[in-house]
VOKENU-596933 format. One record per residue (C-alpha): residue number from 1; x, z, y. Coordinates in Angstrom, 2 decimals. Layout:
! residues N
[NUM, [X, Z, Y]] ...
This chain:
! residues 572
[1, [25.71, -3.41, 19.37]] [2, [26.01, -6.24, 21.84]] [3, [30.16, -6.68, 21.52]] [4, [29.53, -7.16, 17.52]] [5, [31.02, -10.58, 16.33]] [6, [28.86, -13.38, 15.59]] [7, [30.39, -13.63, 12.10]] [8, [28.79, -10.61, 11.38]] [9, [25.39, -11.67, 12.41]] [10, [25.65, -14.26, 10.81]] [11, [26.58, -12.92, 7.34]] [12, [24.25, -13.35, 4.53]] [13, [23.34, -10.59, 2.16]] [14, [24.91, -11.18, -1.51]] [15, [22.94, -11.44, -4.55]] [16, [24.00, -7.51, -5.24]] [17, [22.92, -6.77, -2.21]] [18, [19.76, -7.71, -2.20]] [19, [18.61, -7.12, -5.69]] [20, [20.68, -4.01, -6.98]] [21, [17.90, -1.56, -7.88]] [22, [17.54, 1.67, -5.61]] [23, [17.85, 3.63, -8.77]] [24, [21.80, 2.51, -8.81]] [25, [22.28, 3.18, -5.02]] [26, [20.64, 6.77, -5.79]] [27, [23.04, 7.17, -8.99]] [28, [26.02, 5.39, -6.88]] [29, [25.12, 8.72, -4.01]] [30, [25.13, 11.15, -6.50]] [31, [22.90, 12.46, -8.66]] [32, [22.77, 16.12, -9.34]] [33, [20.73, 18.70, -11.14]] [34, [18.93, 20.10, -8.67]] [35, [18.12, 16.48, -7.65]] [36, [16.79, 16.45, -11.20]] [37, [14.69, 19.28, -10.63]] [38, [13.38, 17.97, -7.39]] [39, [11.99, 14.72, -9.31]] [40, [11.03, 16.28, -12.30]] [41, [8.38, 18.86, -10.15]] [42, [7.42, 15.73, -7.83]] [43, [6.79, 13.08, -11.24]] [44, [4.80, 15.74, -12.38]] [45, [2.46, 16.05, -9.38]] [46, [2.14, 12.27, -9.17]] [47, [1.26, 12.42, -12.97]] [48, [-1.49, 14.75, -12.13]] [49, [-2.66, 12.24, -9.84]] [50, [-2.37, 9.19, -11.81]] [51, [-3.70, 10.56, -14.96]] [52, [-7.47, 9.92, -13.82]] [53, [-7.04, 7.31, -11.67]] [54, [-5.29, 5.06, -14.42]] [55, [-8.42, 5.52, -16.45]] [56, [-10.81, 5.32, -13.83]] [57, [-9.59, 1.86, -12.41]] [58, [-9.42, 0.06, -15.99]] [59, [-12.96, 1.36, -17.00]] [60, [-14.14, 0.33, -13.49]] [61, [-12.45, -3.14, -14.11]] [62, [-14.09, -3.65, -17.94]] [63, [-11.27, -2.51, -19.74]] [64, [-10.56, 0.39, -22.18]] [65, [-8.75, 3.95, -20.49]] [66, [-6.05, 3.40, -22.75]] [67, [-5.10, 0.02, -21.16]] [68, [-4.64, 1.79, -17.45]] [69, [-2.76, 4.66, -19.35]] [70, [-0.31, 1.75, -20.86]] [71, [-0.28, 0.29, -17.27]] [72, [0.61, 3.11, -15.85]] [73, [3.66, 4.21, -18.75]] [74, [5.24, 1.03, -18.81]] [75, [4.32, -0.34, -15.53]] [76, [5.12, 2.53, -13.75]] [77, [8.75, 3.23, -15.43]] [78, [9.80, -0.24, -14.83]] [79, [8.96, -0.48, -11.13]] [80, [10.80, 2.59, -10.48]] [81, [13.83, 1.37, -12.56]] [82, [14.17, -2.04, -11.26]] [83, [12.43, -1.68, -7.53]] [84, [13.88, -1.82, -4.45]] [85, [12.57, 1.26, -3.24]] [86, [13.75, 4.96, -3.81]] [87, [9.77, 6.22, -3.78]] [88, [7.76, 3.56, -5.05]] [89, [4.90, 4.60, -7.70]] [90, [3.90, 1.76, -9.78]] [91, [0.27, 1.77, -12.02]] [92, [-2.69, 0.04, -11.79]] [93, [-4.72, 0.20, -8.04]] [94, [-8.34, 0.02, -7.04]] [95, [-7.67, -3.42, -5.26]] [96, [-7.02, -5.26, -8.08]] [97, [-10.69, -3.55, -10.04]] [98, [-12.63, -7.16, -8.39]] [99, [-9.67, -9.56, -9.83]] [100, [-9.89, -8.09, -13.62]] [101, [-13.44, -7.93, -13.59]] [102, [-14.32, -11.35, -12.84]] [103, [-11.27, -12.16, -14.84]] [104, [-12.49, -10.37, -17.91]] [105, [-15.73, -11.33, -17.64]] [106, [-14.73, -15.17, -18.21]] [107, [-11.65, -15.35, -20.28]] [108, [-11.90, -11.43, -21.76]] [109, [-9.33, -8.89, -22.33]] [110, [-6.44, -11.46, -23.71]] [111, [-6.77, -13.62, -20.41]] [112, [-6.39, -10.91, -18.32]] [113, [-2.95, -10.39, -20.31]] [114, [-2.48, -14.21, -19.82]] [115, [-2.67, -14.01, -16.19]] [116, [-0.95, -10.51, -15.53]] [117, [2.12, -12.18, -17.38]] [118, [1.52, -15.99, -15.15]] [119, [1.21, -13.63, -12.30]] [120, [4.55, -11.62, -13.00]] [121, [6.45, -14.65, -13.55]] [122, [5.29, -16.23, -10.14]] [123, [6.45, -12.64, -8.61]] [124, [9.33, -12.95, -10.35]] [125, [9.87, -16.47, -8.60]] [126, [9.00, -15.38, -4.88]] [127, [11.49, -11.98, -5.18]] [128, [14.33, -14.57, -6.42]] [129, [13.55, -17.22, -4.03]] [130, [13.37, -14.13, -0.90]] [131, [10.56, -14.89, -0.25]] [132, [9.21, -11.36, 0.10]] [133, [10.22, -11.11, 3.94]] [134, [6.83, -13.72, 4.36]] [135, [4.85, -11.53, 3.17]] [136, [5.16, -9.55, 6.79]] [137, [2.90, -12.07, 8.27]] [138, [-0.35, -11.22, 6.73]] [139, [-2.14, -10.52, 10.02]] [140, [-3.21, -7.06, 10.09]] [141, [-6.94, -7.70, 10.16]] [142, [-6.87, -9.29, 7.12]] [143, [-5.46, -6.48, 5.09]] [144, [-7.92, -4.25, 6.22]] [145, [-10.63, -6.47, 6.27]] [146, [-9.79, -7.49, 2.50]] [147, [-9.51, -3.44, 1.60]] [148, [-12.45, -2.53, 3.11]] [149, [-14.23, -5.28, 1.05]] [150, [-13.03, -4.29, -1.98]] [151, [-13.71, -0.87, -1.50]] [152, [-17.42, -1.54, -1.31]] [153, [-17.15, -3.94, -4.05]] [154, [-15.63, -0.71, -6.02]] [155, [-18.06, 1.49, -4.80]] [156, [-21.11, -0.95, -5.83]] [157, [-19.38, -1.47, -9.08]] [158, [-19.74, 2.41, -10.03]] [159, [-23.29, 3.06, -9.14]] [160, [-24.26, 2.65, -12.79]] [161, [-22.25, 5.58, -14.21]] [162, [-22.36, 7.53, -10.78]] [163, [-25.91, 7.94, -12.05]] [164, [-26.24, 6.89, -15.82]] [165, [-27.85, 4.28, -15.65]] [166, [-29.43, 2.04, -18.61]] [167, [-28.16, -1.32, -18.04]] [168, [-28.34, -4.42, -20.41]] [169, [-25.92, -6.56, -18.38]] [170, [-24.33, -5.89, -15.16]] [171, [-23.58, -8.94, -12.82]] [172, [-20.29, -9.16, -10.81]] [173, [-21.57, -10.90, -7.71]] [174, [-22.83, -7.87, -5.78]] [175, [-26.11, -9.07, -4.66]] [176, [-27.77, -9.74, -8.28]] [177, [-25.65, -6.49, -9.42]] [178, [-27.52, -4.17, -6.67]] [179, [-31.13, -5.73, -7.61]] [180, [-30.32, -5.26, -11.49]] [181, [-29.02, -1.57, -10.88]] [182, [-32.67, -1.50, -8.18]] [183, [-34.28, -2.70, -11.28]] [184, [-32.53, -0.26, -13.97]] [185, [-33.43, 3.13, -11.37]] [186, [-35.74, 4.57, -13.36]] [187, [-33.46, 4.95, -16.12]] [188, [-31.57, 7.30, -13.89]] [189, [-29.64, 10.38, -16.02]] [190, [-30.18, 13.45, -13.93]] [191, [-27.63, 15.20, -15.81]] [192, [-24.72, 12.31, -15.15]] [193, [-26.10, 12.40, -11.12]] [194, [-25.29, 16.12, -11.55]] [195, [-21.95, 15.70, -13.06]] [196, [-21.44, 13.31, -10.53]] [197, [-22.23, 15.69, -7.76]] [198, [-20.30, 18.12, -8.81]] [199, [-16.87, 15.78, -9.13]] [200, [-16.93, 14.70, -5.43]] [201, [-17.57, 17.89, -4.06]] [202, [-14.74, 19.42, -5.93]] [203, [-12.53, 16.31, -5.04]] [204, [-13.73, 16.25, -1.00]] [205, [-13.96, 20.52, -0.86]] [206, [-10.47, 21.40, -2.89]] [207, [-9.43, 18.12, -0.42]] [208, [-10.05, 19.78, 2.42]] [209, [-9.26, 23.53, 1.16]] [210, [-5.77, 22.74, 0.04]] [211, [-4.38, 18.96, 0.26]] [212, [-1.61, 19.84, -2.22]] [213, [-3.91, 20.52, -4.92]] [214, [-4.65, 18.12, -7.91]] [215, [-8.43, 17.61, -6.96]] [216, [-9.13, 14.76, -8.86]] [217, [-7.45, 16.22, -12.12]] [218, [-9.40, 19.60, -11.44]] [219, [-12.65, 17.41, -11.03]] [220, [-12.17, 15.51, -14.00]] [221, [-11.37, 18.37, -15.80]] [222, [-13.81, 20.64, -14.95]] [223, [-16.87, 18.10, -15.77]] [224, [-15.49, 17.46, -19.51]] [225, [-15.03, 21.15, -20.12]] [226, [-18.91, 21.59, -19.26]] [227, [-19.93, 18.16, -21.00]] [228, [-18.10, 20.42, -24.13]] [229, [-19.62, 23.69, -23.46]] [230, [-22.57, 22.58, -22.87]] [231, [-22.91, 19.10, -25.11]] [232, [-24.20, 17.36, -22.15]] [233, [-26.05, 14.23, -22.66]] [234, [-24.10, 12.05, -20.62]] [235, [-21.78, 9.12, -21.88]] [236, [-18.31, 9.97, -22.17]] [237, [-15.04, 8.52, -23.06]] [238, [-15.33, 9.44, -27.10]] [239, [-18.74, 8.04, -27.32]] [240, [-17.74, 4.56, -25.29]] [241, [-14.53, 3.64, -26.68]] [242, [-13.79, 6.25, -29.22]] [243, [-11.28, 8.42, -27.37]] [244, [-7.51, 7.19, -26.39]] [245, [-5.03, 6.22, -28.00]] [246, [-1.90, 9.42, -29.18]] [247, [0.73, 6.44, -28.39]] [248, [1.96, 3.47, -27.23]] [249, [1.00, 0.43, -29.24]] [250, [4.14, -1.66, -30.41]] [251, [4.85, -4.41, -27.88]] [252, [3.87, -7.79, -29.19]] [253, [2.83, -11.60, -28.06]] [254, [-0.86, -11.23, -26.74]] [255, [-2.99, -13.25, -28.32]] [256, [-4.90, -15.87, -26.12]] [257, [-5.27, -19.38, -26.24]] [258, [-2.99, -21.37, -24.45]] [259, [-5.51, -24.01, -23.02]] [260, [-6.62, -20.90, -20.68]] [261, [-3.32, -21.36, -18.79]] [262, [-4.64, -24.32, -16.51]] [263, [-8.22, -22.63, -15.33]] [264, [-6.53, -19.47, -15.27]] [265, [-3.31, -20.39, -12.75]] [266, [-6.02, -19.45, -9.54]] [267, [-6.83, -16.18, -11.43]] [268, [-2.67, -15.55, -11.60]] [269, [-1.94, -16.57, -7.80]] [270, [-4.38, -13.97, -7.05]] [271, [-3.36, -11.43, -8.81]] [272, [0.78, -12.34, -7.80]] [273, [-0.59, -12.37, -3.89]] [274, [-2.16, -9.30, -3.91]] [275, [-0.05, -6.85, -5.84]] [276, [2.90, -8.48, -3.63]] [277, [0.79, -7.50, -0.33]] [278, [-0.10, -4.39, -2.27]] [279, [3.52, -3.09, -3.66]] [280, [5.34, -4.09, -0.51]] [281, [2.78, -2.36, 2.10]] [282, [3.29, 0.55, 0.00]] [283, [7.00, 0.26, 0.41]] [284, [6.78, 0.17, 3.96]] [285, [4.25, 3.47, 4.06]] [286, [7.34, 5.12, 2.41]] [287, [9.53, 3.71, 4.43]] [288, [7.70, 4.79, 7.34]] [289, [7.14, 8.58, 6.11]] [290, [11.39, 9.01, 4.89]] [291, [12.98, 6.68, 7.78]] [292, [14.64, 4.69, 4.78]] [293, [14.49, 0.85, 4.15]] [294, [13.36, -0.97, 0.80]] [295, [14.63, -4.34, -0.60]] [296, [11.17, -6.37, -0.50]] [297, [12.75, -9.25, -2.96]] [298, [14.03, -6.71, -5.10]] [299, [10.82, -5.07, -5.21]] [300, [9.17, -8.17, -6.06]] [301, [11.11, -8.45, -9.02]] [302, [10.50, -5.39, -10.72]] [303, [7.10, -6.04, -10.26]] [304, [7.24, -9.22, -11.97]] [305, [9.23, -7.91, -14.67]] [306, [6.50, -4.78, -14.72]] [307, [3.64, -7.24, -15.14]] [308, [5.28, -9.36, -17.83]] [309, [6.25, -6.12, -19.98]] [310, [1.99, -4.61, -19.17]] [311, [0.71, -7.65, -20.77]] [312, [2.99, -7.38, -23.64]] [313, [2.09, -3.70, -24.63]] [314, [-1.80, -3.99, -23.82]] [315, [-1.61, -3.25, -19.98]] [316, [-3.67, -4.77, -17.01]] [317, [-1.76, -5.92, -13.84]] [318, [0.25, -3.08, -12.25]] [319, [1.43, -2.80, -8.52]] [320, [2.88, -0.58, -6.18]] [321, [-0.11, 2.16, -5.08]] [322, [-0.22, 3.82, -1.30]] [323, [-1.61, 6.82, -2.30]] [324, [0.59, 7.77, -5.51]] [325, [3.71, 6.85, -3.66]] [326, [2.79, 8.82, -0.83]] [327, [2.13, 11.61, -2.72]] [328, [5.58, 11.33, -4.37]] [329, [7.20, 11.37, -1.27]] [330, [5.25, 14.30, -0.05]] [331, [6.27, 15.77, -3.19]] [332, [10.06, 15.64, -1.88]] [333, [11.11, 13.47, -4.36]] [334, [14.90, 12.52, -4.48]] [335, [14.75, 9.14, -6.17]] [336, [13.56, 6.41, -8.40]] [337, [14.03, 9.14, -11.06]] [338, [10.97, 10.70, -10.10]] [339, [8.42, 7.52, -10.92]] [340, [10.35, 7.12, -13.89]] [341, [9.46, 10.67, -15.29]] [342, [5.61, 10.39, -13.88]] [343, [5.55, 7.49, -16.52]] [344, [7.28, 9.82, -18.47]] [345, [4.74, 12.72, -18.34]] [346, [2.07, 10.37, -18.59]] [347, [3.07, 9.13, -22.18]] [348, [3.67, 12.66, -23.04]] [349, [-0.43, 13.71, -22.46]] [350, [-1.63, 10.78, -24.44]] [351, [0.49, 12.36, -27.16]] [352, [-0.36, 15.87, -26.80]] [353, [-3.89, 15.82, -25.28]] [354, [-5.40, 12.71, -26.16]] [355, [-8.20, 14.76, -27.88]] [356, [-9.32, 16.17, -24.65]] [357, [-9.85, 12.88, -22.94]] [358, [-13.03, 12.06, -25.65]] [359, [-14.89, 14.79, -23.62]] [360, [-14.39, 13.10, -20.25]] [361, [-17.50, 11.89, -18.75]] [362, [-17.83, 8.33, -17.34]] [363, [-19.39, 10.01, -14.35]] [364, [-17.02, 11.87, -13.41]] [365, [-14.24, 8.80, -13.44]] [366, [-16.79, 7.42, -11.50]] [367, [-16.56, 9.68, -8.62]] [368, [-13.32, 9.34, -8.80]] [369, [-12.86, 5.47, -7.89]] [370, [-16.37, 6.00, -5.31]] [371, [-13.70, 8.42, -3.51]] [372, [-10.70, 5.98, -3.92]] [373, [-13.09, 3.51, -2.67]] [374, [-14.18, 5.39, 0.77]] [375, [-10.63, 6.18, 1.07]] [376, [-9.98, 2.31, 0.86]] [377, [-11.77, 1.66, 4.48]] [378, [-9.57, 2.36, 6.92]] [379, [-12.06, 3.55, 9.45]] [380, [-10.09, 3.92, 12.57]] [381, [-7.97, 0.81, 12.05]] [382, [-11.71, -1.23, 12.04]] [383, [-13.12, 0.80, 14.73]] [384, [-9.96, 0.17, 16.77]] [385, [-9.80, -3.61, 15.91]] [386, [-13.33, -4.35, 16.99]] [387, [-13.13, -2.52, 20.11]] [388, [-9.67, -3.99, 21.28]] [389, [-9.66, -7.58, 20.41]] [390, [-12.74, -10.41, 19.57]] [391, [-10.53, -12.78, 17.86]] [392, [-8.80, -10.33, 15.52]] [393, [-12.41, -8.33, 14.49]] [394, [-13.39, -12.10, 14.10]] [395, [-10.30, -12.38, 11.50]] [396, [-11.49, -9.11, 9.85]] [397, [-14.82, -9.56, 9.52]] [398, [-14.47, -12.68, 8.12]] [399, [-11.76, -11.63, 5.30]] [400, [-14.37, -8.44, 5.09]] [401, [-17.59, -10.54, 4.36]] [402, [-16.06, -13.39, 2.08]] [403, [-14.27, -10.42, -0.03]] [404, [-17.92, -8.83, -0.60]] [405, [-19.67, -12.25, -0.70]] [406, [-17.90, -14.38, -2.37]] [407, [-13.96, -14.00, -3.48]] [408, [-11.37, -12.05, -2.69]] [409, [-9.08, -14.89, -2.92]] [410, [-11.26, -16.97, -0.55]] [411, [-11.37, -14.19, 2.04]] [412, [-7.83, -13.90, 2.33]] [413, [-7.01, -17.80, 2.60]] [414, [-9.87, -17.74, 5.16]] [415, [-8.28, -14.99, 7.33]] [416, [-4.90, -15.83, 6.81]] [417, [-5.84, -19.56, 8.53]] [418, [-7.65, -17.96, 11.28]] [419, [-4.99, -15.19, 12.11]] [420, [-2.59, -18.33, 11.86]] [421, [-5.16, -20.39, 14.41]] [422, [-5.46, -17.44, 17.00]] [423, [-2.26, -16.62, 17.40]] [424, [-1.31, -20.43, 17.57]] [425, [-4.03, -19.82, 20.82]] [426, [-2.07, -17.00, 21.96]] [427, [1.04, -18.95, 22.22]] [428, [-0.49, -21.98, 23.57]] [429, [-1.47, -19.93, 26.29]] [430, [1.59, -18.23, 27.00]] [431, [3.67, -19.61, 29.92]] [432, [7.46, -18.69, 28.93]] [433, [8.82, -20.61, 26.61]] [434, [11.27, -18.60, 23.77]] [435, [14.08, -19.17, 22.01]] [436, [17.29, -17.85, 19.21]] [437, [14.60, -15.37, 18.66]] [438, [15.62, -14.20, 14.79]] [439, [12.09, -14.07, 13.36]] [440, [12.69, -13.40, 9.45]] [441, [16.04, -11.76, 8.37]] [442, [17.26, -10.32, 5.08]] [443, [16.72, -7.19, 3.66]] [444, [19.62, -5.78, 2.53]] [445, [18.95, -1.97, 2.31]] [446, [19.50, 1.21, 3.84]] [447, [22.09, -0.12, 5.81]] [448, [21.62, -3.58, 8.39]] [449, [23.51, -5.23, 10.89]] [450, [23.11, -5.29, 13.98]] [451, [20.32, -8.07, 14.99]] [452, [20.23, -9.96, 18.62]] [453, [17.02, -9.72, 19.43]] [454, [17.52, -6.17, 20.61]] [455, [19.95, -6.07, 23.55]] [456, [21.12, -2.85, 24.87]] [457, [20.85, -1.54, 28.53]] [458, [22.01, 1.69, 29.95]] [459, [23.73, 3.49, 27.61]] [460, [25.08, 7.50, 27.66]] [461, [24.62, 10.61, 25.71]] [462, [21.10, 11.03, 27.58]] [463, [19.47, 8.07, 27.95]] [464, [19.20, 4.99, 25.17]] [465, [17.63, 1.61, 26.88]] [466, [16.61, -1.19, 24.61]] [467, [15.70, -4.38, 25.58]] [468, [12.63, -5.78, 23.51]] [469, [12.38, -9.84, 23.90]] [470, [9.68, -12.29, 22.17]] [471, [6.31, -12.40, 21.42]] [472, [5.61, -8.73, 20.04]] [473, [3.26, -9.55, 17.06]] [474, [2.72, -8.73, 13.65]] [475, [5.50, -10.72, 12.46]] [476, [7.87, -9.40, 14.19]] [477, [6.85, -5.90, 13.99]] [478, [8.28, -5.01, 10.87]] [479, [11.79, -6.10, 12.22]] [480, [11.46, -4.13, 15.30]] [481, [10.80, -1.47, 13.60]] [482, [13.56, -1.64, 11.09]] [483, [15.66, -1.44, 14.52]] [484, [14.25, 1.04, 15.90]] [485, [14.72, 3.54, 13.01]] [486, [18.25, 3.04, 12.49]] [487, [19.00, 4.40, 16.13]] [488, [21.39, 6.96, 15.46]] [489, [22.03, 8.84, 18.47]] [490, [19.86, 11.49, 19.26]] [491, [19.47, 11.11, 23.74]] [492, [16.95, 13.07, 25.35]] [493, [14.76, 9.67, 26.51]] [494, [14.49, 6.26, 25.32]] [495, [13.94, 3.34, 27.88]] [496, [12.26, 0.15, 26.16]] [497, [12.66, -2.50, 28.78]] [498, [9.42, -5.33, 27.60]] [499, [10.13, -7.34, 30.86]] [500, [10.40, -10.24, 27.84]] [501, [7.93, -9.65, 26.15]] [502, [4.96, -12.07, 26.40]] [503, [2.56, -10.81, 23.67]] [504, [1.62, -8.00, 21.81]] [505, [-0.64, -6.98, 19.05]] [506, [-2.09, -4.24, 16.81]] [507, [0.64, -4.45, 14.62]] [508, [3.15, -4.28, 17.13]] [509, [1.18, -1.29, 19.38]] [510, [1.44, 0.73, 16.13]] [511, [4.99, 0.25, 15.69]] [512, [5.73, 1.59, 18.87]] [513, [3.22, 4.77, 18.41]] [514, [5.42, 5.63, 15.09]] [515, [8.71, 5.82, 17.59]] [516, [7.27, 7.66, 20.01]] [517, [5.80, 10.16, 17.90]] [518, [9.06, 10.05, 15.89]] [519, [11.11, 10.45, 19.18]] [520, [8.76, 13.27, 20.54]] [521, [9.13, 15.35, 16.98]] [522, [13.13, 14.94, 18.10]] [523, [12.60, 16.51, 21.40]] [524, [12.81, 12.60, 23.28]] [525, [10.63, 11.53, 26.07]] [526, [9.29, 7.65, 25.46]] [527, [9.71, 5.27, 28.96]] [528, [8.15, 1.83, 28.72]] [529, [9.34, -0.34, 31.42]] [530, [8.24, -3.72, 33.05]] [531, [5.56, -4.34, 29.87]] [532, [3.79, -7.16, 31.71]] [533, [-0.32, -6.04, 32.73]] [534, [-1.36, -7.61, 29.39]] [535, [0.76, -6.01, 27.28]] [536, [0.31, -2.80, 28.61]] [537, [-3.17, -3.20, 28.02]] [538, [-3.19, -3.72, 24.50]] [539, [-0.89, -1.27, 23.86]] [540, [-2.58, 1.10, 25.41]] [541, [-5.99, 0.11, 24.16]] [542, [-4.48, 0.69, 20.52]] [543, [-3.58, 4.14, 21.70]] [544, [-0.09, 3.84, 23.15]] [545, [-1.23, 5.80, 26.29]] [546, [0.20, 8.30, 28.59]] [547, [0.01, 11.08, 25.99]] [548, [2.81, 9.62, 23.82]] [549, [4.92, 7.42, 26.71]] [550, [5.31, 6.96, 30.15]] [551, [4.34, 3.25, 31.83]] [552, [6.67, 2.57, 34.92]] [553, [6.70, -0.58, 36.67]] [554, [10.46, -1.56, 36.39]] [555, [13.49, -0.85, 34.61]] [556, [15.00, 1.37, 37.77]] [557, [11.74, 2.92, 38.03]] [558, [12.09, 4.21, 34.44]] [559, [15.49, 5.25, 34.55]] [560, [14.88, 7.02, 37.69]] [561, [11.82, 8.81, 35.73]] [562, [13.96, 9.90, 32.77]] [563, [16.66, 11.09, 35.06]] [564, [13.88, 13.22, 37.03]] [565, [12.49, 14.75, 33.90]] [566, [16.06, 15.04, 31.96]] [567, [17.26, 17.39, 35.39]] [568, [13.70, 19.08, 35.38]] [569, [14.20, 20.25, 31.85]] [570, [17.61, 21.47, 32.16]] [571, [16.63, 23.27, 35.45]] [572, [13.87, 24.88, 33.68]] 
């Protein structure tokens, strides 16, 4: 790695390279039947999953179920046609429920069609100017400060049908919406609370029985088969919006005014922000659970070209989603091939059992979203953030209240400065001065040069030493741990020398806890060596500790260690 020619660092991706779809590189492999097979069973499971959830997040948003079905058809097919990532579901996602609502509320329906398609071109825009490598440096505590928010914004949005309540007109800021649903209590349906009830018990119990197992489709299921049977009175899809839809509606010019476009541009940079943040964090969760790499710009394009074609055939604003793509991947899906027939499967229910959906109960899609919406706080990231570091559960709370409070747009800007001012304080205080250090690079796929921030030590066929050197934050996390995962060799320890390393985070603690556990599942021991006292206790604080890695106090020191355990083993 160090003896590689500075041409080659220095080569830049082509166009091909960097936006050829992962659907071609899969094809380009080859593409088999039992490949086939593999995605077929895995589109199907994600189906399962999506098939509520689509509905659930446009009703919670103001829209119709068929308009998150639509979403999720054409949205979904085109982001795993044209994305830059083999395992990447597209479909509409609980984050963006705030953003439509407020958005419908003002302009209606056909603005939220005018700003999905402003907000796909500006995608469109960022993955074409490569831009998508910035979007690495949204500090950490803002995306979970920003998720948690929203997930209590979700949550207060469903109380209504959770319990069937009688409701005039429900305000969006949450303060006057809790006093009007206070005010509306005694209008309570004991037979929706009931339905209710029984949904998240079957979604947390069959959860915790059997992972694998549709629970939310079961749930769903289960509650409009008894609202049937038993001609509950409880409002249900068929007597809200009249059932769904048996097919896709032709794909035409939405019709909105085009003086909206000015007051709706802050409406559109919202939306492009967040499903960026949204789609690409999802990429890296993949990335993270199959060791491969996605193309961020590419991905940014197909979800610009995704958004454009929703607003065109009566979708709302589609994204990548965490929990759909993980379950693809846990699914042991092969390919892009695999979102593409979960869009596939979904089409084919709204042709075959459209019927069915009439009988569905708003409570029950209600339960749904309040689980998608506890699921949303990240519990232990916030618990470890305000126990590690003041400045950074200053950055989350922040992002957290203004989300609830005021705007989700506002509480990002807001934490993004202040991430952006403390670690400007971080560096003033830092003593050695860096430089060369290759910050953002190019994505180019599976496959990356070699980079020189990384320099090798003592190398043989037992013992890998890497050399990290630079501030260790969460910019450069992501690139470290592209690095890290395209080690090859399989030694029996791993020596990370961080004698040059000034500063670390969260971001970059939690890097290092995916190697380590990654090395340990290959039979590896972890050595950190010469991490300087206040490095080593961050990391350690974020839970880098002696269970997962060895601390020595020099590079010899941690050679010597490896060498002691490496004999130890094979004498044993």
């Amino acid at each position: 790695m160090a003896n590689s020619g500075s041409g080659d660092l220095a080569r830049k991706p082509t166009f091909g390279e960097l936006f050829t779809p992962k659907l071609v590189t899969v094809l380009r492999e080859g593409y088999g039947a039992a490949a086939l097979k593999t995605d077929a069973l895995a589109g199907m499971t994600v189906a399962i999953v999506a098939l509520p959830l689509s509905m659930a997040i446009a009703i919670g948003a103001g829209a119709k179920p068929e308009n998150g079905l639509f979403t999720a058809v054409v949205g979904g097919f085109l982001v795993s046609a044209l994305g830059g990532s083999r395992f990447q579901i597209g479909g509409p996602a609980g984050a963006f429920i705030v953003l439509m609502a407020t958005t419908i509320e003002r302009f209606g329906l056909s603005g939220l069609f005018l700003a999905t398609m402003m907000a796909g071109v500006l995608m469109l825009a960022a993955g074409y100017l490569r831009l998508g490598a910035y979007v690495k440096y949204i500090p950490h505590p803002v995306t979970v400060g920003f998720t948690a928010g929203i997930g209590v914004i979700i949550f207060a949005g469903e109380i209504k049908d959770l319990f069937g309540l009688t409701l005039d007109h429900e305000p969006g800021p949450i303060i006057p919406k809790l006093a009007a649903l206070a005010h509306a209590w005694p209008t309570i349906n004991l037979w929706a609370t009931g339905v209710t009830t029984l949904c998240i018990v079957l979604i947390l119990g069959l959860k915790r029985w059997n992972p694998n197992f549709p629970g939310l489709l079961i749930a769903v299921g289960a509650a409009a088969l008894l609202t049937f049977a038993l001609d509950l009175p409880v409002e249900t899809i068929g007597s809200k919006f009249g059932g769904v839809p048996r097919s896709l509606p032709w794909p035409k010019w939405p019709d909105f005014p085009l003086s909206d476009i000015p007051e709706l541009i802050p409406n559109a940079i919202a939306i492009a922000v967040l499903g960026s943040i949204e789609s690409l964090l999802s990429a890296v969760v993949a990335d993270g659970m199959t060791g491969r790499r996605h193309r961020s710009n590419c991905e940014l394009v197909a979800q610009g070209y995704a958004n454009i074609a929703c607003a065109f055939f009566g979708g709302v604003c589609v994204t990548g989603t965490i929990a759909r793509t993980a379950t693809n991947v846990r699914a042991h899906a092969k390919g892009p091939v695999s979102g593409m027939l979960h869009a596939a499967f979904l089409l084919l229910f709204m042709i075959v059992a459209a019927p069915v959906a009439s009988y569905i109960p708003l409570a029950a899609l209600a339960a749904v979203l309040a689980t998608v919406a506890w699921n949303m706080a990240e519990r232990s990231q916030i618990a470890m953030i305000l126990r590690h570091d003041r400045g950074e559960a200053m950055v989350l709370l922040a992002t957290f209240l203004l989300t609830v409070f005021r705007d989700l747009t506002e509480g990002i800007a807001v934490g993004v400065t202040l991430g952006a001012i403390l670690f400007m304080h971080r560096m003033a205080q830092l003593v050695q001065v860096t430089s060369h250090q290759q910050w953002i690079e190019d994505d180019v796929g599976d496959q990356v040069e070699p980079r020189p921030l990384y320099t090798p030590g003592e190398n043989n066929h037992d013992i890998l030493a890497y050399r990290i050197a630079g501030p260790f934050f969460f910019g450069a996390a992501s690139t470290v741990a592209g690095v890290l995962d395209e080690i090859g060799a399989r030694p029996k320890a791993f020596v990370l020398d961080l004698s040059a390393v000034p500063l670390a985070d969260g971001a970059g603690a939690q890097t290092l806890i995916g190697f380590a556990a990654k090395a340990r599942r290959a039979g590896a021991k972890v050595y950190i060596a010469a991490a300087a006292p206040h490095v080593a206790e961050t990391l350690i604080a974020c839970g880098l500790d002696e269970r997962l890695v060895t601390y020595a106090p020099d590079l010899e020191e941690a050679r010597k260690l490896a060498r002691s355990a490496i004999t130890a083993a094979a004498a044993a």
